[in-house]
C-alpha positions in Angstrom: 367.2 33.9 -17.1 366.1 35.6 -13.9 365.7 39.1 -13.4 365.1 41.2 -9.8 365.4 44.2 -8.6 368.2 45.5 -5.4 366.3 48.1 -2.7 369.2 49.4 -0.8 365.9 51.2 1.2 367.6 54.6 1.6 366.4 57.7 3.1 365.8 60.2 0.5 366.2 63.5 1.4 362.9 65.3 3.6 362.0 61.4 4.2 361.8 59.9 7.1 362.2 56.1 8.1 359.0 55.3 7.9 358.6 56.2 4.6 361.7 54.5 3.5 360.3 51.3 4.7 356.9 51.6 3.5 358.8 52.5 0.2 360.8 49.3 0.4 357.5 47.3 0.6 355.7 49.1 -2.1 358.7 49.0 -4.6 358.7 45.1 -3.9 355.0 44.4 -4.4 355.3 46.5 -7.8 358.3 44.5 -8.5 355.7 41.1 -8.4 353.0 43.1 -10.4 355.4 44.0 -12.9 356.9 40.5 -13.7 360.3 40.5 -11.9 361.7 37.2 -11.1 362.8 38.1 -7.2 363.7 41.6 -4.8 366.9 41.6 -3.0 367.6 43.8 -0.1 370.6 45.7 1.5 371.5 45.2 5.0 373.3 48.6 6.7 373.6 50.2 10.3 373.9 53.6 11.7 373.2 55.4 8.3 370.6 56.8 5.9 372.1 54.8 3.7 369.9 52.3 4.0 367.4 52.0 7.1 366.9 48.0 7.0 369.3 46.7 10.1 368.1 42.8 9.1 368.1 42.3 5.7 366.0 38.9 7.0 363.7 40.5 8.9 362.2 42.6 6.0 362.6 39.5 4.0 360.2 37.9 6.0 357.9 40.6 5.9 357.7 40.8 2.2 357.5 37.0 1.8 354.2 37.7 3.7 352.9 40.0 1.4 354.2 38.9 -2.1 352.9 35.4 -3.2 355.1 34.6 -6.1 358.5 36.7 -6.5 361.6 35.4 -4.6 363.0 37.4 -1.8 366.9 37.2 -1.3 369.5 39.5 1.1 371.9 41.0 -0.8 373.8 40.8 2.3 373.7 39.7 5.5 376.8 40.3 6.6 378.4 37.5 8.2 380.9 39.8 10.2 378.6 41.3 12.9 376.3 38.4 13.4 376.2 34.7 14.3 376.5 32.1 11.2 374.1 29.9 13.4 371.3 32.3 14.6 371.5 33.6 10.9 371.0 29.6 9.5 368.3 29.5 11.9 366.2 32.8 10.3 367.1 31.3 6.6 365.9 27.8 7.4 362.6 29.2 8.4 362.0 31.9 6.0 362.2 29.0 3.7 359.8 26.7 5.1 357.5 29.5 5.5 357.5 30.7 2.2 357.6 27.4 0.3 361.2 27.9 -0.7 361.0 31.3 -2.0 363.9 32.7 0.2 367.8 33.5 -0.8 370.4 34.0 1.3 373.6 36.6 0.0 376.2 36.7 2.7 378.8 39.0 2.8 382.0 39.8 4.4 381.3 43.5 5.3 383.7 46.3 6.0 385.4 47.6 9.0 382.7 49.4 10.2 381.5 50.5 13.6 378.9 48.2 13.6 382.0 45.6 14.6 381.9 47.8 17.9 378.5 47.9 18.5 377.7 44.3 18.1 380.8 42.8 19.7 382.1 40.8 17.3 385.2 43.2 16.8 387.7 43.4 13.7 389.1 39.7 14.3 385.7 38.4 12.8 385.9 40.8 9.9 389.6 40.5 9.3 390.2 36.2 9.7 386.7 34.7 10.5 384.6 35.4 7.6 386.0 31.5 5.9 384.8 29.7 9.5 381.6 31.8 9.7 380.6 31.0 6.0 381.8 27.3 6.7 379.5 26.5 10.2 376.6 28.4 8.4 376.8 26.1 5.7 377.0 23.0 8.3 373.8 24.3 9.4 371.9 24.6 6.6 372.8 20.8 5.1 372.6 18.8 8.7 370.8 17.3 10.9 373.1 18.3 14.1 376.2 20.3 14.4 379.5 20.7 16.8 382.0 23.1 16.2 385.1 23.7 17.1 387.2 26.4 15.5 389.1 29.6 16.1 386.3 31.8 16.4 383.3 29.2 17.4 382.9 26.3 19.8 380.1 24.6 20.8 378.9 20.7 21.9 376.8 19.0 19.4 372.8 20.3 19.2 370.1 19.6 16.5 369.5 21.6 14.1 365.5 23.0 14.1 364.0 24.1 12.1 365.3 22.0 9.6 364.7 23.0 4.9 365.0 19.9 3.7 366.0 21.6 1.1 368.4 24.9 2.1 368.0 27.7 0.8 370.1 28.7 -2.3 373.7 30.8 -0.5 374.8 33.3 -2.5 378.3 35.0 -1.4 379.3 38.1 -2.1 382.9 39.1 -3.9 384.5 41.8 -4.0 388.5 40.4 -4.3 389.9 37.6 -5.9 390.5 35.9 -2.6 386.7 35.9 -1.7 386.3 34.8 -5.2 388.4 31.4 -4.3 386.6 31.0 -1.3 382.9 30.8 -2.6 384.9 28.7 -5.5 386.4 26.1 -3.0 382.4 25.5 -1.4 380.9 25.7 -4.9 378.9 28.6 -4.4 377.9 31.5 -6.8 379.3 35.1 -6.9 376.9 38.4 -6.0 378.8 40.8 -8.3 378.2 44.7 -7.4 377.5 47.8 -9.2 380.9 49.6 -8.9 382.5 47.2 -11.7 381.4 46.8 -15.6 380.8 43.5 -17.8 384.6 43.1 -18.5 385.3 43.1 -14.6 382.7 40.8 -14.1 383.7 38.0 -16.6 387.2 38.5 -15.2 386.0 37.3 -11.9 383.8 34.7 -13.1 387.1 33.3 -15.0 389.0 33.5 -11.8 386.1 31.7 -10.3 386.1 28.9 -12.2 382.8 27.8 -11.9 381.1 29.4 -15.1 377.4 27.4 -14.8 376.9 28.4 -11.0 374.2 31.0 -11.0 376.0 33.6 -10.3 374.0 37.3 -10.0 375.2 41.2 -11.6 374.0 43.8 -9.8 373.4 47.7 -11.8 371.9 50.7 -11.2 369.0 50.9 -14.0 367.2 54.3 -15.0 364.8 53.8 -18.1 363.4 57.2 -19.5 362.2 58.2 -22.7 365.9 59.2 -24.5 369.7 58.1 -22.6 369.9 62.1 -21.7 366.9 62.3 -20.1 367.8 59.3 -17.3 371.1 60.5 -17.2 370.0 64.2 -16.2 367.6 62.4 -13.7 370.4 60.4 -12.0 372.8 63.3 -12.1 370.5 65.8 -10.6 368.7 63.2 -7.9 371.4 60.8 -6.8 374.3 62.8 -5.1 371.5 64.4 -3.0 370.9 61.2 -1.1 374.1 59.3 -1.6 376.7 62.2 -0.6 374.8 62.4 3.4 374.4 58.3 3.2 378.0 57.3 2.4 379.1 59.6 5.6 377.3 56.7 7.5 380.6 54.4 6.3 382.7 55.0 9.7 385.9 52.9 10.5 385.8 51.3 13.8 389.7 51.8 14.3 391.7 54.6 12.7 392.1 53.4 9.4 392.0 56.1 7.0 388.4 56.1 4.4 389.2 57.8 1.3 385.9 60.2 0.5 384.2 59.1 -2.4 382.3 62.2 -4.6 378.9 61.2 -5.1 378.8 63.1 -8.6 381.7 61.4 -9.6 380.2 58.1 -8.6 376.8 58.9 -10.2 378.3 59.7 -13.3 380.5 56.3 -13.4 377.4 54.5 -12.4 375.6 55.9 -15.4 378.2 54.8 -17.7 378.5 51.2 -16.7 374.9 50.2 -16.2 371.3 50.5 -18.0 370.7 53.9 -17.9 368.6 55.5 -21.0 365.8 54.5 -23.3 364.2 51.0 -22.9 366.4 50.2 -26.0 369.4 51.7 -24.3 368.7 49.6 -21.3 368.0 46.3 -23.2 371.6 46.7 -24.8 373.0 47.0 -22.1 371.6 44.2 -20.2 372.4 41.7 -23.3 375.6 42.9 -23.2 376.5 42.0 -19.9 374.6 38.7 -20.5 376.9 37.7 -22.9 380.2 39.0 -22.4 380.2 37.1 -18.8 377.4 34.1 -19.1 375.7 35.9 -16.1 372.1 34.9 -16.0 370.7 36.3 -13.3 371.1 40.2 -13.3 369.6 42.5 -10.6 368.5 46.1 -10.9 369.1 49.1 -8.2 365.4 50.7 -9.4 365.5 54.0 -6.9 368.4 55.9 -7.4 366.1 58.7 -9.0 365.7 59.1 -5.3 362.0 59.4 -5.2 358.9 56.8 -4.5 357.1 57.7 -7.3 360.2 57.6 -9.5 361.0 54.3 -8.0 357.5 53.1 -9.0 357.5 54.5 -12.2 361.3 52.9 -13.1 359.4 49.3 -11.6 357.0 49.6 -14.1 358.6 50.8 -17.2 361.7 48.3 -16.6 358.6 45.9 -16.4 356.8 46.7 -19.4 359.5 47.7 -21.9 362.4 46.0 -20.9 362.2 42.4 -19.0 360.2 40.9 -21.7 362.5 41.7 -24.8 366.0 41.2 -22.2 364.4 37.8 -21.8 363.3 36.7 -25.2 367.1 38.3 -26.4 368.4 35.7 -23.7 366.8 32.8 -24.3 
């Protein structure tokens, strides 16, 4: 049984992005201190959403700081950058750490970071397969060629080379994506928008029941279930409703708004929001109705650091150890 914790690293309202950051950092040394098994982090651009551009780069930083506790990216996103120069960061954040880095890759969305960067909405649209494909050539050789539809290049070695790659999570949002990390034997990243039900759906459509696959929730732990539902109610829409305005088409395809109160409330239903009782439940629940043994928690969405901190350390205290001993 592993159990992390998800930093999206978003600017709370009258924060700036240095205090995001430093936030980010704090929440994932408290996440060592208070026994979590690794800290995953969000990758966005152009938003206050989340402020971490390279979900590696941080990951490097914190692997410096942190001596224990695993550091994954939950995602890069394979769409705006090259499978390649993102091997190359993975291999070494490996060897550096002594194998305590995970890679989660992701398709993305149509966003304008496709603009920015280049790589345009064919790579989104029909090249997330190949990308996924060459980055895994990468990882498990000694020298590559390619020669695809969106990537060509003569054979070169591959350095720095992990002996032993770093574990590739993928994450899945359809059943198509599902089939694709299926077909290359790789584990599902789950999100927070879907509950257990959804998620052992997909992990039958998978097919692949013993891959380590990873859930992903919002978790709120408080003293009673109304108290951290009031919290999330009253704190998240004010920092979500500004961030998801950051989600901006690169082409005129129409984004349906999505009402942060709406969502919070949803997100409170479906994950472990309440008493350190309520919480455990929860968590055992989703345990067992999908085999799921590796379950990650979104800690800040009271949208404050010392309510981040605090959730670290009650999750820590009152929850992890009876989740796991439940679990075992």
């Amino acid at each position: 049984m592993r159990l992390g914790i998800f930093l999206l690293a978003t600017r709370f309202p009258c924060q700036n992005d240095t205090d995001a950051l430093s936030r980010t950092v704090e929440a994932a040394v408290a996440a060592e201190r208070a026994g979590f098994d690794d800290v995953w982090l969000a990758e966005h651009h152009f938003m206050s959403y989340g402020v971490v551009p390279s979900a590696t780069l941080m990951a490097g930083h914190l692997l410096a700081v942190t001596r224990r506790i695993h550091v994954g990216t939950a995602v890069s996103v394979l769409s705006t950058q090259h499978p390649v120069a993102l091997a190359e960061q993975a291999a070494m954040l490996s060897l550096l750490s002594g194998g305590r880095f995970r890679l989660g890759v992701g398709r993305g969305g149509p966003w304008r970071d496709l603009e920015v960067f280049g790589t345009g909405l064919p790579r989104y649209e029909h090249g997330f397969a190949e990308s996924l494909d060459l980055l895994l050539a990468w990882l498990r050789s000694d020298r590559v060629s390619w020669q695809g539809e969106h990537f060509r290049f003569r054979e070169v070695p591959v350095v720095p080379r992990a002996l032993a790659p770093p574990p590739v999570t993928v994450a899945c949002t359809s059943p198509a994506t599902e089939a694709l990390a299926a077909e290359r034997g790789l584990p599902m990243l789950l999100g927070m928008h879907v509950g257990p039900e959804e998620k052992a759906a997909a992990v039958a459509r998978h097919g692949l029941p013993d891959l380590p696959h990873i859930s992903t929730h919002v978790a709120q732990v408080a003293d009673t279930r109304e108290e951290a539902t009031a919290t999330l109610m009253a704190e998240m829409p004010r920092w979500l409703d500004p961030g998801l305005d950051g989600y901006v088409p690169v082409d005129d395809r129409p984004r349906p708004p999505r009402d942060p109160v709406a969502y919070t409330r949803r997100m409170c239903e479906l994950h472990p929001v309440g008493s350190p009782d309520d919480c455990i439940d929860a968590l055992v629940t989703t345990v067992r109705k999908t085999g799921i043994r590796h379950l990650i928690l979104m800690v800040e969405a009271a949208g404050s650091r010392a309510a981040a901190l605090e959730n670290i350390a009650r999750l820590g205290e009152e929850v992890l150890p009876k989740v796991r001993a439940a679990t075992a």
